[in-house]
MARBAKE-524326 format. One record per residue (C-alpha): x, y, z; residue number from 1. Coordinates in pm, whole numbers, plus 50000, padded with zeros to 5 digits. Example, Ala and Ser with C-alpha at 12.3 -4.5 7.8 and 13.67 -1.06 7.14 Angstrom:
! MARBAKE-524326
(atom (51230, 49550, 50780), 1)
(atom (51367, 49894, 50714), 2)
! end
This chain:
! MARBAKE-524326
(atom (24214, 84764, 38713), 1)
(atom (23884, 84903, 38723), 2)
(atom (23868, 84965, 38423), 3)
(atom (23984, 84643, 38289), 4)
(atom (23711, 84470, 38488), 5)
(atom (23434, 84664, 38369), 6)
(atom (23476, 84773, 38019), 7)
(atom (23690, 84403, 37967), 8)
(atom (23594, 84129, 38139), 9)
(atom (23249, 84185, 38270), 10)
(atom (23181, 84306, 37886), 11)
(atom (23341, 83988, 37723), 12)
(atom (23169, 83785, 37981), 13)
(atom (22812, 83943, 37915), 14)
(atom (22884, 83893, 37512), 15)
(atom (22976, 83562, 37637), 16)
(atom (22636, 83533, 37814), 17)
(atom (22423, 83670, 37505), 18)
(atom (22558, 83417, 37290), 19)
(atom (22553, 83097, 37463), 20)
(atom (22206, 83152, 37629), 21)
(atom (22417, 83179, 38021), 22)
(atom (22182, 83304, 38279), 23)
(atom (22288, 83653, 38470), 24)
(atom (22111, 83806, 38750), 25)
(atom (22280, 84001, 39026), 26)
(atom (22595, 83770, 39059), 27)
(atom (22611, 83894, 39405), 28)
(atom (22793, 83630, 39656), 29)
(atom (22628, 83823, 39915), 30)
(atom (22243, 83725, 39793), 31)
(atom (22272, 83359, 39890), 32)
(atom (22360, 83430, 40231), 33)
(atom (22122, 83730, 40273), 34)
(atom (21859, 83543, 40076), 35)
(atom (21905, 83229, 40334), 36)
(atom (21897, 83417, 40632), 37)
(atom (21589, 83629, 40514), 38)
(atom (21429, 83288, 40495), 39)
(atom (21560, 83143, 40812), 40)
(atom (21450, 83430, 41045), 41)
(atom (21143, 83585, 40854), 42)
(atom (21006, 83250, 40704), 43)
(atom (21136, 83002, 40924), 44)
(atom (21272, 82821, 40637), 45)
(atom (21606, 82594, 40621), 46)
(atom (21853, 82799, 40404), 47)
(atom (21997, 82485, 40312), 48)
(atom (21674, 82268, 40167), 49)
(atom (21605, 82270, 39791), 50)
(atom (21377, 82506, 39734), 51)
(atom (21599, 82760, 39908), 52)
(atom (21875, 82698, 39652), 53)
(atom (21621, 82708, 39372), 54)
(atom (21519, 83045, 39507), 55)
(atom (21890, 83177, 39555), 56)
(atom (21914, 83042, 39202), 57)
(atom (21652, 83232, 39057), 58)
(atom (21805, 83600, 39194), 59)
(atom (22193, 83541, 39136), 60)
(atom (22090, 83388, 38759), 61)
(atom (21793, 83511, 38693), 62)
(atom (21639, 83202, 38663), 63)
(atom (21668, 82825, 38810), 64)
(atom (21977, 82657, 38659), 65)
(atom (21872, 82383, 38350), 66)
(atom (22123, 82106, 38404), 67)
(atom (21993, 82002, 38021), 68)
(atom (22169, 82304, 37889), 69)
(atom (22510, 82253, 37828), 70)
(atom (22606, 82614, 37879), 71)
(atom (22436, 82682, 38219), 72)
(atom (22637, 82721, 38503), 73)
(atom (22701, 82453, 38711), 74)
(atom (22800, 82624, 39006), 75)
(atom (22445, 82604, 39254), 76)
(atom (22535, 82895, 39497), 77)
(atom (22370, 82722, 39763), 78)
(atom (22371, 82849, 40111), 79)
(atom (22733, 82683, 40199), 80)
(atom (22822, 82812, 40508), 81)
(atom (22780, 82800, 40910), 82)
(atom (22411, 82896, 40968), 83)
(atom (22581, 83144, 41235), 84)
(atom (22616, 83397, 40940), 85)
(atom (22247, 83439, 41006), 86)
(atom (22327, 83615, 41305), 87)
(atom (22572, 83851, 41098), 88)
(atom (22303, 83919, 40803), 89)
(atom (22058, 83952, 41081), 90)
(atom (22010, 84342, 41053), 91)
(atom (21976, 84351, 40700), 92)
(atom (21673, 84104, 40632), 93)
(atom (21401, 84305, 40630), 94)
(atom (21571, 84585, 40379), 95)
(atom (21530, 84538, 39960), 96)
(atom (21882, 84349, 39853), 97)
(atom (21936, 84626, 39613), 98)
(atom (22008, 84871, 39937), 99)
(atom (22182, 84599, 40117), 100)
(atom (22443, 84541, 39809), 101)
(atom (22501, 84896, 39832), 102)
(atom (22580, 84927, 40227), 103)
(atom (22817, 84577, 40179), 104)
(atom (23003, 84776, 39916), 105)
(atom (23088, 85014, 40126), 106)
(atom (23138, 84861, 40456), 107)
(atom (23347, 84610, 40266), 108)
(atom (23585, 84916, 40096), 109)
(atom (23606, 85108, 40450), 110)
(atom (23723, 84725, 40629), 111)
(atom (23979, 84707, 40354), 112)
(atom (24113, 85052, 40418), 113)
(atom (24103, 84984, 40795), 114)
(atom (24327, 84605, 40742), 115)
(atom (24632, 84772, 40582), 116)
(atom (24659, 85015, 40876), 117)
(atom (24511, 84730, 41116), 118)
(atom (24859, 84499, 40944), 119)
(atom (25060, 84857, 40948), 120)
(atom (24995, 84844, 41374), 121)
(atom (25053, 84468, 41385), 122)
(atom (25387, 84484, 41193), 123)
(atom (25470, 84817, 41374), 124)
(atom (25558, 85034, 41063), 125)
(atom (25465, 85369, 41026), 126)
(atom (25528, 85409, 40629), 127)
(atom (25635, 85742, 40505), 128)
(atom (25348, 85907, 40273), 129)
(atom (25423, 85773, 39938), 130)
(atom (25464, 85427, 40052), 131)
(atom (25147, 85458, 40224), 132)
(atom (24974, 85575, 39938), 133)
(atom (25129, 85324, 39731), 134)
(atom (24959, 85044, 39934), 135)
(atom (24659, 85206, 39950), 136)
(atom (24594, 85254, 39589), 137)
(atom (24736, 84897, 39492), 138)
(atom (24516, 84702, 39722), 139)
(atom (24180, 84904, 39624), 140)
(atom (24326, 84871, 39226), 141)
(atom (24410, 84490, 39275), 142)
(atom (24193, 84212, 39106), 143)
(atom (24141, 84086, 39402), 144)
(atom (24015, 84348, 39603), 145)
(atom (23805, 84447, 39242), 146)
(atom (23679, 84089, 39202), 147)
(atom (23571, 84095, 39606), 148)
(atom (23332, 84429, 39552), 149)
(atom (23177, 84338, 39260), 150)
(atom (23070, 84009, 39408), 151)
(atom (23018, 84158, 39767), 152)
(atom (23239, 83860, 39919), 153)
(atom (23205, 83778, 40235), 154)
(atom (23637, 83685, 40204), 155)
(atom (23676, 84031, 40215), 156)
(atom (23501, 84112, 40593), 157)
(atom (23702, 83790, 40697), 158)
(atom (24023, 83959, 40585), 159)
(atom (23989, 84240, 40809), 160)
(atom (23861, 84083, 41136), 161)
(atom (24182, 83860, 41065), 162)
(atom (24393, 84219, 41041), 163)
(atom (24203, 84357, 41347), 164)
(atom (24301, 83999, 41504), 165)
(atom (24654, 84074, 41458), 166)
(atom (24655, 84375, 41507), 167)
(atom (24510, 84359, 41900), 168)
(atom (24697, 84009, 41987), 169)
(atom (25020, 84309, 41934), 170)
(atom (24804, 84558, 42132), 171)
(atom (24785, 84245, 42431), 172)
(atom (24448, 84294, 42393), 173)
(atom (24416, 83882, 42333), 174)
(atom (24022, 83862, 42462), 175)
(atom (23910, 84083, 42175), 176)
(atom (24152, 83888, 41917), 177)
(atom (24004, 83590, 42017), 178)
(atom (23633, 83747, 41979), 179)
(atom (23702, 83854, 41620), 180)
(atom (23878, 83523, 41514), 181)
(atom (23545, 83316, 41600), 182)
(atom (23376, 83586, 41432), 183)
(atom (23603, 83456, 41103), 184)
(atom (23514, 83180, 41096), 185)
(atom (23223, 83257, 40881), 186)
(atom (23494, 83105, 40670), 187)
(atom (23626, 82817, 40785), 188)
(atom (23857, 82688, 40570), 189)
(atom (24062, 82993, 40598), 190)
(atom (24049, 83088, 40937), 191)
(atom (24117, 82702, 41101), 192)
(atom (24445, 82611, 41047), 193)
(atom (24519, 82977, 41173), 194)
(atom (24291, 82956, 41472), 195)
(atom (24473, 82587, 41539), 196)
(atom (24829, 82775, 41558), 197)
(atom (24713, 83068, 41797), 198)
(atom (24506, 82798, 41999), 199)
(atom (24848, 82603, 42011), 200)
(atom (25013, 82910, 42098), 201)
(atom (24795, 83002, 42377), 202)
(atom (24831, 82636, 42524), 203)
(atom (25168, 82670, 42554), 204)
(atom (25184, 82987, 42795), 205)
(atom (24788, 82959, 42939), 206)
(atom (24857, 83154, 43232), 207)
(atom (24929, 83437, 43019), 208)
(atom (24765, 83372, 42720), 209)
(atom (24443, 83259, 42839), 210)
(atom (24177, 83553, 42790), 211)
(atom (24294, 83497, 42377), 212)
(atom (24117, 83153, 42444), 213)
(atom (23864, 83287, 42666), 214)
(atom (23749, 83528, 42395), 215)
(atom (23760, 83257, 42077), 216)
(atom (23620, 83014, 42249), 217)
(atom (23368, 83188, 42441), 218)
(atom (23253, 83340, 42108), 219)
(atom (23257, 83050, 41914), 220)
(atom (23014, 82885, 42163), 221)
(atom (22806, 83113, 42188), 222)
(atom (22778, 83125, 41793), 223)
(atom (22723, 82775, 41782), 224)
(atom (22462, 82747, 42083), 225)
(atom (22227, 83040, 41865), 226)
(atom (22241, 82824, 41489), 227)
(atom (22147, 82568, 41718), 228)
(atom (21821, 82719, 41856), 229)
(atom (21791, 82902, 41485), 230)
(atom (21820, 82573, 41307), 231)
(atom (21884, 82205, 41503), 232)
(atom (21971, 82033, 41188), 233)
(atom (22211, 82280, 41043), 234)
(atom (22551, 82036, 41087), 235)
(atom (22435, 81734, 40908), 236)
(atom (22281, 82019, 40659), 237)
(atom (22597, 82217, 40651), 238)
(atom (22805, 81885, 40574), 239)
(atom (22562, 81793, 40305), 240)
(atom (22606, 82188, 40146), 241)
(atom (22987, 82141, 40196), 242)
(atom (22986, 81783, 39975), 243)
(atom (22743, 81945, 39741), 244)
(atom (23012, 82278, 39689), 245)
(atom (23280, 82083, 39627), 246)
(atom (23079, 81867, 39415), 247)
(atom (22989, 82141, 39159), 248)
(atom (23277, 82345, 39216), 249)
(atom (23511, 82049, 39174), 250)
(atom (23706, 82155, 39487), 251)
(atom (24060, 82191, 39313), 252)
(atom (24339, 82363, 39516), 253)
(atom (24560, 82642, 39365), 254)
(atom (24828, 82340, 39360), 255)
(atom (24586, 82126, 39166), 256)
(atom (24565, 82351, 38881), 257)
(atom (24910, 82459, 38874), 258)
(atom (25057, 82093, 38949), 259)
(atom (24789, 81795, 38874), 260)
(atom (24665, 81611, 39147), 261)
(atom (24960, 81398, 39191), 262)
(atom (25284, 81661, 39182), 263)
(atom (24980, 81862, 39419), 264)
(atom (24971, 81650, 39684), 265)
(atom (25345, 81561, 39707), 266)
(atom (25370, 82001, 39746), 267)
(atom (25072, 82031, 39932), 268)
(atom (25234, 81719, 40216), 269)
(atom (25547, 81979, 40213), 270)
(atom (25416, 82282, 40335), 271)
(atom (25212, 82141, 40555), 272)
(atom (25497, 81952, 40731), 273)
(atom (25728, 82278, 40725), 274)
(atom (25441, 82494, 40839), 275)
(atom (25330, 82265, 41112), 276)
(atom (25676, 82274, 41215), 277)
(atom (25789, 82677, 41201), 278)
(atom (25440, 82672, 41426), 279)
(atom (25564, 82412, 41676), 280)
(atom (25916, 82560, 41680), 281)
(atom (25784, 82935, 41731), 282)
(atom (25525, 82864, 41957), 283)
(atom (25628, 83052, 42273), 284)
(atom (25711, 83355, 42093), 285)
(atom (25534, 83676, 42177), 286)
(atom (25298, 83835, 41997), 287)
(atom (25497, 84154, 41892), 288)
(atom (25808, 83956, 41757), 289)
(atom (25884, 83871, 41408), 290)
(atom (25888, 83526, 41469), 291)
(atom (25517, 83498, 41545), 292)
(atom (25424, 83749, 41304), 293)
(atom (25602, 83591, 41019), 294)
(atom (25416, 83255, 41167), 295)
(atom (25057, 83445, 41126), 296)
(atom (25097, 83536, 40767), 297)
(atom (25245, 83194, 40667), 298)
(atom (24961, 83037, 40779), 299)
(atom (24772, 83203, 40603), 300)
(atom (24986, 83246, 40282), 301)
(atom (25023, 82825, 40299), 302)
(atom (24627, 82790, 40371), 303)
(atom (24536, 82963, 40015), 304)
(atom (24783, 82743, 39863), 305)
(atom (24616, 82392, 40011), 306)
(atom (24268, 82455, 40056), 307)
(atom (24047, 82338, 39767), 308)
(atom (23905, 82627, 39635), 309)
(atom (24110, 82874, 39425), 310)
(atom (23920, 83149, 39400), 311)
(atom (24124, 83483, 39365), 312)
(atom (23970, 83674, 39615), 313)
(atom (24112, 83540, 39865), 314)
(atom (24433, 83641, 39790), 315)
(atom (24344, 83975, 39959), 316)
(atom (24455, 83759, 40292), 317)
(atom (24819, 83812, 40130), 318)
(atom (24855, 84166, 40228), 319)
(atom (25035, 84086, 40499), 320)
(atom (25305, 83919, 40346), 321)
(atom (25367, 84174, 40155), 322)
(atom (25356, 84473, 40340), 323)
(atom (25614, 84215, 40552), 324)
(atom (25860, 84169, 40240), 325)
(atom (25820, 84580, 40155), 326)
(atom (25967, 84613, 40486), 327)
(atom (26226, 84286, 40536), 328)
(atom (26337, 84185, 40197), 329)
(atom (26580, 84460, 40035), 330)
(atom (26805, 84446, 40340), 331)
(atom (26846, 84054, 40274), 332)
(atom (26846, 84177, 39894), 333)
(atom (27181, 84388, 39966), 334)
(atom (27349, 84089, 40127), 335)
(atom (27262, 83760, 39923), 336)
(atom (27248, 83801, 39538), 337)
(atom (26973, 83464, 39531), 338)
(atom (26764, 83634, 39727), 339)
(atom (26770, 83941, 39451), 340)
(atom (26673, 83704, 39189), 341)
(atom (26422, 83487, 39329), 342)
(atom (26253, 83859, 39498), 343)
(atom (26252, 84005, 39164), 344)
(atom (26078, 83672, 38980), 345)
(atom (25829, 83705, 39281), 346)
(atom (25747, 84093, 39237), 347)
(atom (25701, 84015, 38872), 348)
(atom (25466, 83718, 38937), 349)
(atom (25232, 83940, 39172), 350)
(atom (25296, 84261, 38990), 351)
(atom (25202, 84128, 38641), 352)
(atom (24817, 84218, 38696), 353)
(atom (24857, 84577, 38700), 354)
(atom (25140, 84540, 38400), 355)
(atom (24928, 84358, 38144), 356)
(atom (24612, 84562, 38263), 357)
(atom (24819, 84842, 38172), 358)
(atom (24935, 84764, 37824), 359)
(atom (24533, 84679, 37748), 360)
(atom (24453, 85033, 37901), 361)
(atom (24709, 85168, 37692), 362)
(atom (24593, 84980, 37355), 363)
(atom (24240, 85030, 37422), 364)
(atom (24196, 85343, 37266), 365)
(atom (24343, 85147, 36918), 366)
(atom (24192, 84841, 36877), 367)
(atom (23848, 84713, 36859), 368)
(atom (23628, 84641, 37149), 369)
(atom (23580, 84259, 37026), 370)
(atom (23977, 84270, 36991), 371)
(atom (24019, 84419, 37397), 372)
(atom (23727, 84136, 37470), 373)
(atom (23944, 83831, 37363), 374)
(atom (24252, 83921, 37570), 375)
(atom (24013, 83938, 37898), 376)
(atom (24250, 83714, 38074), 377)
(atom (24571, 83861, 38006), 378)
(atom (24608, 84017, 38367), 379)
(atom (24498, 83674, 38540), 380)
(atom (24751, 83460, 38376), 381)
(atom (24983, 83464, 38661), 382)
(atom (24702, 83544, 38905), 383)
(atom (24706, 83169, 39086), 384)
(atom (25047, 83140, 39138), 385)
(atom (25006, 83463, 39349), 386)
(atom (24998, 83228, 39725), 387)
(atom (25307, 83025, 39600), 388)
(atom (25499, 83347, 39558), 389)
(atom (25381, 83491, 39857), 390)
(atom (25489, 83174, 40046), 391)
(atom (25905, 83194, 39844), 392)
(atom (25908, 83563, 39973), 393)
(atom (25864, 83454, 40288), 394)
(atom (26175, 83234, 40261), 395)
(atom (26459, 83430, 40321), 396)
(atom (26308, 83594, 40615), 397)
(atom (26197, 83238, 40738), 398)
(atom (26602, 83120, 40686), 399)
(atom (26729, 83453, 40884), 400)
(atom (26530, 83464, 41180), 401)
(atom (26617, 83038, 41243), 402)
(atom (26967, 83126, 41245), 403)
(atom (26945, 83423, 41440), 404)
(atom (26870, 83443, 41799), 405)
(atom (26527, 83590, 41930), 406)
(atom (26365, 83911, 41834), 407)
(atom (26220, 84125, 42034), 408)
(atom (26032, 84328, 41738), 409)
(atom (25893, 84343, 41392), 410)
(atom (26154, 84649, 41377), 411)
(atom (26451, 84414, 41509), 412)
(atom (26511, 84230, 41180), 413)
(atom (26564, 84530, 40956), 414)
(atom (26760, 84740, 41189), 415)
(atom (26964, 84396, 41213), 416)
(atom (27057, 84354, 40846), 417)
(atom (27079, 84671, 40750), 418)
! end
């Protein structure tokens, strides 16, 4: 996968660059935010005016975006998210961006590493060796968690404090859960619906459930109090930077461009009534049973299906659901032959990235460079139907533990069916 990314599709997308006059620079999703908060706290600057998009234009292209050229981006990277990111980047403001790229890439790789065994103590599982290695080297060799370096995503530090989330709420340590959740929400349209369940699920038992709240909310407010002092008009400005992203990014869901718009939103009403419902139906469950768990990663699975942006980073929010069906499925597999077939169409769906970057590692060697170049999105092909597979995995498991009674474990269900 490495490979494929840099000696395929960064290479045809340079050669793209070179010949239709498209501005690079440092393509680093990290720079806007780190270039906005340098300006907030060292210039006293709003990250989200004009000039500070021209400037954040001018590092991650190389130069301001031409909206006369047909082949410039149109994409403005402005400064798009809560101004209480500040307060993350905070540290790293006064050091040269080309240092700072380099520490992200590494904190970012170590946070990945620490999620799977973060999910791994959430689910309860202690792999043996080779399925441990397995996971590790398919997550680091996914396009996801390749794409997420090279652009220094911010997804990918969201990802783990969602895995550390889980993985304490298990540990009953709910104060700290509900610290890193507001933390998350650096992201908000992937961490809200899933901070609306656990706030639901909190509600429902307060007396013992409380100190989750305590610790999200608490967080949160504090958060929001310090953008406020940093920056008194950063809602209205955030709203505007929010219109203006979906604006240029056209704000399509992963349903949009698999469906239309129309087919979309019939799907998109569907999950959201069935997840809305698994949520209000398992809502007193405890943290360490399956039911809640499975409820956790189906939020999230469901979220990267409706929210409009389909970016394929943040699939790396779907490790859970798979480490989930490595562990759940092939007992259901030995007792229902549709559940073979529609688990085997799924594995090929999310397994087809490392299969067709194979075959172009393979051929490499035996065809021209400009020949490997033009088949630069082989491996993606299949690439955004990755959340909708995620969420039919989840199915069968779903179907067995609403006809079953109550489980006291992640371990229950397999010991169950096998």
């Amino acid at each position: 996968m490495w490979f494929y990314v840099q000696e395929i599709l960064i290479a045809h997308q340079r050669a793209d660059a070179a010949r239709n006059g498209i501005p690079r620079g440092n393509l680093s999703d990290l720079y806007p935010r780190w270039l906005g908060a340098r300006e907030l706290l060292l210039q006293g600057r709003n990250p989200y005016s004009p000039q500070t998009t021209l400037d954040i234009e001018e590092g991650y292209y190389g130069r301001p975006l031409d909206p006369i050229r047909p082949n410039d981006p149109r994409d403005e990277q402005g400064f798009a998210y809560p101004v209480y990111v500040v307060l993350l980047l905070a540290p790293t403001v006064q050091l040269p961006f080309s240092i700072v790229r380099i520490v992200f890439i590494a904190l970012l790789t170590v946070l990945t590493v620490a999620s799977i065994f973060w999910w791994l103590r959430a689910l309860d599982w202690n792999p043996t060796r080779p399925v441990l290695a397995g996971v590790l080297i398919l997550t680091l060799g996914s396009f996801q968690f390749v794409q997420g370096i090279k652009l220094q995503q911010l997804t990918l530090l969201v990802a783990a404090l969602v895995a550390a989330c889980a993985a304490l709420l298990v540990s009953g340590r709910l104060f700290w859960a509900g610290v890193l959740l507001a933390v998350s929400t650096i992201k908000p349209q992937i961490v809200t619906p899933l901070a609306l369940f656990l706030v639901l699920w909190c509600l429902v038992d307060w007396h013992h459930r409380r100190h989750f709240l305590w610790g999200f909310a608490g967080t949160l407010a504090a958060l929001l109090a310090g953008s406020q002092l940093l920056l008194p008009t950063w809602i209205p400005d955030f709203w505007h930077a929010l219109g203006a992203y979906r604006r240029y990014t056209r704000g399509r869901s992963v349903l949009d461009v698999l469906l239309g718009p129309s087919s979309a939103m019939l799907v998109a009403i569907a999950v959201f009534l069935a997840v809305v419902w698994l949520c209000w139906r398992w809502r007193r469950e405890a943290p360490n049973s399956s039911r809640f768990l499975l409820t956790f990663v189906l939020v999230l699975a469901a979220t990267l299906a409706v929210i409009p942006t389909f970016a394929i980073y943040n699939q790396i929010l779907l490790l859970p659901v798979i480490l989930i069906a490595l562990r759940h499925v092939p007992p259901l597999i030995a007792q229902r032959p549709w559940i073979r077939l529609i688990t085997r169409l799924m594995v090929a769906v999310l397994a087809w990235q490392w299969v067709a970057t194979l075959g172009l590692m393979i051929a490499a060697p035996f065809v021209s460079s400009d020949l490997l170049q033009r088949a630069w999105s082989l491996p993606l092909w299949l690439a955004l139907a990755s959340p909708l597979a995620a969420l039919v995995l989840l199915v069968p498991m779903i179907e067995e533990l609403i006809k079953t009674h109550q489980v006291p474990s992640p371990l229950a269900l397999g010991e169950r069916t096998g």
